[in-house]
N, C-alpha and C positions, 0 to 999 in steps of 0.2 A: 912584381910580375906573378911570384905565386899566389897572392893573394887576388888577382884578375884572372888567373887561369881556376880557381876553387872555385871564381864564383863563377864561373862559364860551364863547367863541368860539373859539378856537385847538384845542381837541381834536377838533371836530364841522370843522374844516378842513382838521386833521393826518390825520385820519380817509382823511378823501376822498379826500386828496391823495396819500396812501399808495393806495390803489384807481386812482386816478391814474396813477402812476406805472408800477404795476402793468402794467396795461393797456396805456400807451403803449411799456413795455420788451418787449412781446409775449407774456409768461405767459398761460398760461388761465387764465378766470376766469366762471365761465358763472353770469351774474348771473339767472339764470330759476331754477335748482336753488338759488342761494343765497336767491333771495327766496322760494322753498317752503320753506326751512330757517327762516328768521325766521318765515314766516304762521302755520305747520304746526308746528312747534314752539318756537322761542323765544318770541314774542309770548304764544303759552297762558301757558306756564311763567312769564313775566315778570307777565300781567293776575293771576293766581293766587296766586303769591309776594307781588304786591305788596296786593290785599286782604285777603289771612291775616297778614302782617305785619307793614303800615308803619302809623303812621297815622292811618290814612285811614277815615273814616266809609263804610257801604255809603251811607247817604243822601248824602253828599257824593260819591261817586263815579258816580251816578245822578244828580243834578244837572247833574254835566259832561259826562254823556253825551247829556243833554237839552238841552244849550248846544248842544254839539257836533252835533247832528239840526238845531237851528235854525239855526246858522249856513250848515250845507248849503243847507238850504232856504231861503235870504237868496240863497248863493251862485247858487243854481239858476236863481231868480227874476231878480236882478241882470242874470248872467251870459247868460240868454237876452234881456232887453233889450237889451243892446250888440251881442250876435251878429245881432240881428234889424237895429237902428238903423245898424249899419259893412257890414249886408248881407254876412256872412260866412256861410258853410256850419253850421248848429248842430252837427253832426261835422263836426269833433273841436273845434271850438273852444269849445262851453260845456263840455265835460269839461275842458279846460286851465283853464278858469276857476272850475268846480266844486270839482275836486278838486287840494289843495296837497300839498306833501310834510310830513303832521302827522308821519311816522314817522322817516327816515332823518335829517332835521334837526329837527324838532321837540320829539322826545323828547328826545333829546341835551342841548339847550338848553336844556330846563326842566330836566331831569335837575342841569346844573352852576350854573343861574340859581339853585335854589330849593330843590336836594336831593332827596333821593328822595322826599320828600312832592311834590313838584314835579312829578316823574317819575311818580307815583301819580294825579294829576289829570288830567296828560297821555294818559295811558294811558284816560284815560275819553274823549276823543276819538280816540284811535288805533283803539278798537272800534270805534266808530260809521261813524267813514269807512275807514276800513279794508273793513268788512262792506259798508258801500253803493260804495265802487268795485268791490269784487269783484263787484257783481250791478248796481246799477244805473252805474256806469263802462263796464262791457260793453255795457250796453246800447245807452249813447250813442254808444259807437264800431260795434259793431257791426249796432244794428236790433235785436237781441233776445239775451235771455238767458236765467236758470233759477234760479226757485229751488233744487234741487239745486247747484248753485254754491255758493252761502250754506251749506248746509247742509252741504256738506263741509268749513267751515272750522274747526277745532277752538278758534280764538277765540275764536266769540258761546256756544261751552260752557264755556271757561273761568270764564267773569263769572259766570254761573247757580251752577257749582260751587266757586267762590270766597267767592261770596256767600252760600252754605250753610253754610261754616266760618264768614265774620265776623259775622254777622246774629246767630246766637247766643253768638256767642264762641269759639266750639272752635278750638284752636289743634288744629292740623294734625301727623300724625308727624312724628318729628323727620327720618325717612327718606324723605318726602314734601316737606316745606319744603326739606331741604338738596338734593334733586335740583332743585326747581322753581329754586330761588336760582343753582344751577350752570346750568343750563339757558337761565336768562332772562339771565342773564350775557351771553351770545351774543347777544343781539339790537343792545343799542347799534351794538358793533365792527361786525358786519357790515353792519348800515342803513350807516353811513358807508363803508365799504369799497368796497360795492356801488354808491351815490350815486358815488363816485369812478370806478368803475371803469365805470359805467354813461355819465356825461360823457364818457370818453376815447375812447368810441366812436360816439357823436352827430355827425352829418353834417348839416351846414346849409350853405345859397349866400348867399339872404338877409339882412339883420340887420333893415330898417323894418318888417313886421309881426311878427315876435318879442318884439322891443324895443316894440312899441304895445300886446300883451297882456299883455305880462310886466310893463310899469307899472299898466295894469288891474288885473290880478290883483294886485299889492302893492297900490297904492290899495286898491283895493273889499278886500281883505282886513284891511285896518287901519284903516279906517273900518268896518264889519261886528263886528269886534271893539270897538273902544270902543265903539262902541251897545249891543253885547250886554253888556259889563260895566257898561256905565251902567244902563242898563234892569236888571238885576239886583240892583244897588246892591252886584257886588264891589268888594272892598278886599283890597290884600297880595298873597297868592301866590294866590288866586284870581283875580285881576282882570288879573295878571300872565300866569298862563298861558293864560287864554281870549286876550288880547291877541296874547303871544308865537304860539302855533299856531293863533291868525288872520293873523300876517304870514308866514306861510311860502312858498316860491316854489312854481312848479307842481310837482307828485309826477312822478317820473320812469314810474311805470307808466302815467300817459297816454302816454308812446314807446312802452311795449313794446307796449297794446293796438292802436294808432296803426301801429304796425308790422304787427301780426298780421294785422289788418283792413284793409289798405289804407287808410285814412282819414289826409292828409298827414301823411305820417312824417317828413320833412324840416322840414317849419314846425313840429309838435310839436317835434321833435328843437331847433330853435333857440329855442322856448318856453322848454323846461325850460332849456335852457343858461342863456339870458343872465336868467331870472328868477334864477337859482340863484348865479349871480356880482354880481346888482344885490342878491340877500339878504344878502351879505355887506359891503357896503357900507350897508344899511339898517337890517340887526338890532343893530348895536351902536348905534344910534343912538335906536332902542327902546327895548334893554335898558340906556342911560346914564338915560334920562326914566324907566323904573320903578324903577329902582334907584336913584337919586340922592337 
């Protein structure tokens, strides 16, 4: 079992730590350009590839995507309770609490926990909150946003035209599929690169209110997930992934918007951190109880 759990966990670490290192040796590394490379194009190319594909039922992939809206909306709810009851600012701290990293470590995870069909379920949450921090993430940090936002992400047209090849079965040119495959290829690598590279430059004074959200947000996201896989009645690699990218630590683009907006960029910046370092001492702890 430890030797199944190191290799489920060790790449999504080797990843970062490499971005890590990166960063700390003083390379450029301008993780804004690299996160429009994975939204803007890998992420399409990966949702696309992997419904023409793997697989994966369109109803089964629409199902996790309608997990994935409810778990938001659990989060949202939750997470403006605590923010109201600890008498915190609702920006930025219900967007640390809203929104987890389902992408940079999540995918990853399911990707080596469960296979690409693993990685194919994942991805039906990577849309959803993907698409709602871009527009309603914004919002919480900044007071308002757009839909033109949304609608420039080439993401939420992936699924639509994905779903047009698998709903009737059309397998896709072969000079179509092997670009998307080559393509989506790049998303894993760089979520974790970027997650690395993105930590080595996170500034925090602090550690008591970081360390008091950052157990929040693992709690509430792993109780959030069993309820919704109970209530659902999954079982196996469903039941595993909703669980898995419900205990995820906070997503690192609440820094970047955090940053952009004025809204504490230094407490976010210690959010993300030390959730991100308590995930790796939690997730295999997770994935020993599903996989065992």
């Amino acid at each position: 079992m430890l030797a199944q759990l190191a290799a489920i966990v060790a790449p999504t670490l080797a990843g970062a730590l490499i971005g890590y290192s990166w960063a700390k040796l003083g390379h450029a590394f301008e993780t804004e350009f690299v996160t429009k490379i994975v939204m803007y194009v890998g992420a399409p190319a990966l949702v696309f590839y992997s419904l023409t594909s793997l697989h994966i039922t369109p109803a089964t992939f629409g199902v996790m995507s309608a997990v994935a809206a409810v778990s938001l909306a659990l989060y949202l709810v939750l997470g403006y309770a605590i923010v109201r009851v600890t008498k915190l600012p609702v920006r930025p701290y219900l967007s640390t609490l809203a929104f987890a990293n389902i992408g940079n470590m999540g995918l990853p995870i399911c990707l080596f926990a469960y296979g690409d069909e693993g990685l194919a379920l994942a991805l039906g949450f990577f849309v959803v909150i993907g698409a709602a921090q871009n527009t309603l993430g914004i919002w919480l940090m900044a007071g308002s946003s757009s839909l033109k936002s949304l609608l420039k992400l080439p993401l939420i047209y992936a699924v639509p035209i994905g779903l047009a090849f698998a709903i009737p079965g059309i397998k896709p040119p072969a000079w179509l599929a092997n670009s998307t495959q080559l393509m989506g290829q790049l998303t894993i690598p760089l979520m974790l690169i970027a997650l690395g590279a993105s930590l080595a430059r996170l500034r925090f004074h602090a550690l008591g209110r970081p360390f008091f959200i950052s157990v929040l947000r693992l709690a509430m996201g792993l109780a959030v997930g069993f309820f919704i896989a109970w209530a659902m009645g999954f079982e196996g690699m469903e039941r595993g992934v909703v669980i898995l990218e419900s205990a995820m630590p906070v997503a690192v683009m609440n820094y970047l918007f955090a940053e952009r907006y004025g809204k504490e960029p230094e407490d976010v910046a210690g959010i993300v951190t030390v959730s991100t370092v308590m995930s790796y001492v939690t997730l295999p702890i997770v994935l020993w109880y599903l996989l065992k």
